[in-house]
DRENDO-1510 file (C-alpha; in Angstrom, 1 decimal, always signed):
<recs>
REC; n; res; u; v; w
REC; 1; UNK; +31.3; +20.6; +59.7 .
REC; 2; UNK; +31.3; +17.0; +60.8 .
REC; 3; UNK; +34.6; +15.0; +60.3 .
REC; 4; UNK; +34.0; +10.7; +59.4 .
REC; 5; UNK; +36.4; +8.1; +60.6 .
REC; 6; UNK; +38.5; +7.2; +57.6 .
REC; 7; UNK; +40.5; +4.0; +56.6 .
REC; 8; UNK; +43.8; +5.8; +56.3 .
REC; 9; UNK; +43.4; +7.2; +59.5 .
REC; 10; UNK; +41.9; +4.3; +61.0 .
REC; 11; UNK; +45.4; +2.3; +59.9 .
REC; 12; UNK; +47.8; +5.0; +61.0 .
REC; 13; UNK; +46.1; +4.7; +64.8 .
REC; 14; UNK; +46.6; +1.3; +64.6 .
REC; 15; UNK; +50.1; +0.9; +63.6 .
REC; 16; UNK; +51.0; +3.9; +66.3 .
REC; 17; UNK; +49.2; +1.5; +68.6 .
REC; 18; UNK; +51.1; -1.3; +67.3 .
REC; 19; UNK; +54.7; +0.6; +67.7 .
REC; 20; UNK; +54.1; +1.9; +71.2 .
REC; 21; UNK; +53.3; -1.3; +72.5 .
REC; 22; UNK; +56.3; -3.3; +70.7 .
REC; 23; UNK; +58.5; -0.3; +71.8 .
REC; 24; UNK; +57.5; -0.6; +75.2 .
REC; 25; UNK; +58.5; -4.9; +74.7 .
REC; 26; UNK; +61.6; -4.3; +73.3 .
REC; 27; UNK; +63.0; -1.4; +76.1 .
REC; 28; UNK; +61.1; -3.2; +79.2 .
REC; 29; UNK; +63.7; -6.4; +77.7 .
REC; 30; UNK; +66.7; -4.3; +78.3 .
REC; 31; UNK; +65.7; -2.2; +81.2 .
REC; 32; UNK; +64.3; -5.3; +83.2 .
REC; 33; UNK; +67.2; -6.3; +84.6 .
REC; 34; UNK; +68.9; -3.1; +85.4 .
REC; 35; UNK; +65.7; -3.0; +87.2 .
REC; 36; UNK; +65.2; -5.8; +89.1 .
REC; 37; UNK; +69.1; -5.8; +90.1 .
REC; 38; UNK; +68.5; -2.2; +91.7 .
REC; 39; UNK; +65.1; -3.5; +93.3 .
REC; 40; UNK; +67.6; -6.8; +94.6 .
REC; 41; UNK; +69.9; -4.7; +95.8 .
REC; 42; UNK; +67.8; -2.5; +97.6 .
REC; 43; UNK; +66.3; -5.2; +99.4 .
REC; 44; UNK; +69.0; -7.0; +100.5 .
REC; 45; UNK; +70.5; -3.2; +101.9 .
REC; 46; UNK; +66.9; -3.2; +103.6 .
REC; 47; UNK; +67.4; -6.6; +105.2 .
REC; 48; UNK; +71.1; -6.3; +106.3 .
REC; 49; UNK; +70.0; -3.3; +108.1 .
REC; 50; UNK; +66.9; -4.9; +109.7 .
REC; 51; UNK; +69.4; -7.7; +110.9 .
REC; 52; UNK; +71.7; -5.8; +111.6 .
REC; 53; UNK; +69.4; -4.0; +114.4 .
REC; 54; UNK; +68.2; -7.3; +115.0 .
REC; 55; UNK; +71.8; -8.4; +116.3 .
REC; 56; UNK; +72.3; -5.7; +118.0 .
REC; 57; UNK; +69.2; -5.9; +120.1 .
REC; 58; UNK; +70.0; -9.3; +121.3 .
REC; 59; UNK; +73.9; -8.6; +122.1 .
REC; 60; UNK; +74.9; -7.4; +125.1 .
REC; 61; UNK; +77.4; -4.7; +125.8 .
REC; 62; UNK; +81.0; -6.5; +126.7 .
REC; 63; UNK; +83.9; -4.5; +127.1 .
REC; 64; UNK; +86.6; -5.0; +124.7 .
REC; 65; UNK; +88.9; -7.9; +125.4 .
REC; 66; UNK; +86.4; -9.6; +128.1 .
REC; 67; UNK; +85.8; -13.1; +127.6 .
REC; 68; UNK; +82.6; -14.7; +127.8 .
REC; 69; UNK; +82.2; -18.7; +127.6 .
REC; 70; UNK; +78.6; -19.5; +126.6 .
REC; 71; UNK; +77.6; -23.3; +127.6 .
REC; 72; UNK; +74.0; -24.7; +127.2 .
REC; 73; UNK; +72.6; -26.3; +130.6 .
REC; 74; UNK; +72.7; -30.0; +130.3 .
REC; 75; UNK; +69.5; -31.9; +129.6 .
REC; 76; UNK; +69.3; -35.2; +131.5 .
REC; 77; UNK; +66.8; -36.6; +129.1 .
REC; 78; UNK; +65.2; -39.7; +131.1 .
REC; 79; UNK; +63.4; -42.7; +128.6 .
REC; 80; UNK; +59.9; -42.6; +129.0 .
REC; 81; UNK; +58.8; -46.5; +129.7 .
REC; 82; UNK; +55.4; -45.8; +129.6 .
REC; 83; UNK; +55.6; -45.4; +125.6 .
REC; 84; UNK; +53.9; -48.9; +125.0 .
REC; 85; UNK; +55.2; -52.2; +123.7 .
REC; 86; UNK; +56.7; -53.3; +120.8 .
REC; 87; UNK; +55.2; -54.7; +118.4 .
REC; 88; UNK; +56.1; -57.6; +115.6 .
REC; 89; UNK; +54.7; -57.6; +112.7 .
REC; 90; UNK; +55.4; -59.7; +109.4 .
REC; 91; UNK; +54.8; -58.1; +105.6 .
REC; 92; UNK; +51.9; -59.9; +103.9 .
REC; 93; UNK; +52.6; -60.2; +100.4 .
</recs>
């Protein structure tokens, strides 16, 4: 027994069609930013952890209540005179 394609049938496949996909519209609009608040969130646990290893790689163990004065090396920064010479110029209209 062979079974043909009808209209009726053809139309209800459709509209099921039709309702998933509009159903999966109308709940990715309210779960969307449950979502991407968790996926936010996640990230920014990741990256404070990452940073926080980060910091804690460069630091150096001190024993509490020593005091450490950090001062950058001065730069005596000397004018290069062999730059060139200045030159005038005028703006042409």
């Amino acid at each position: 027994m062979h079974q043909y394609a009808s209209i009726p049938g053809l139309i209800r496949t459709f509209l099921i069609i039709l309702l998933i996909y509009f159903g999966f519209k109308i709940l990715a609009r309210l779960f969307a930013p449950f979502l991407m608040r968790f996926v936010a969130k996640k990230a920014g646990q990741k990256f404070e952890q990452q940073f926080g290893q980060y910091q804690r790689s460069q630091e150096p163990q001190r024993q509490e209540g020593e005091v450490v004065i950090d001062k950058a090396p001065k730069q005596n920064k000397a004018s290069n005179k062999d730059v060139g010479e200045y030159v005038d110029y005028e703006e042409v209209d």
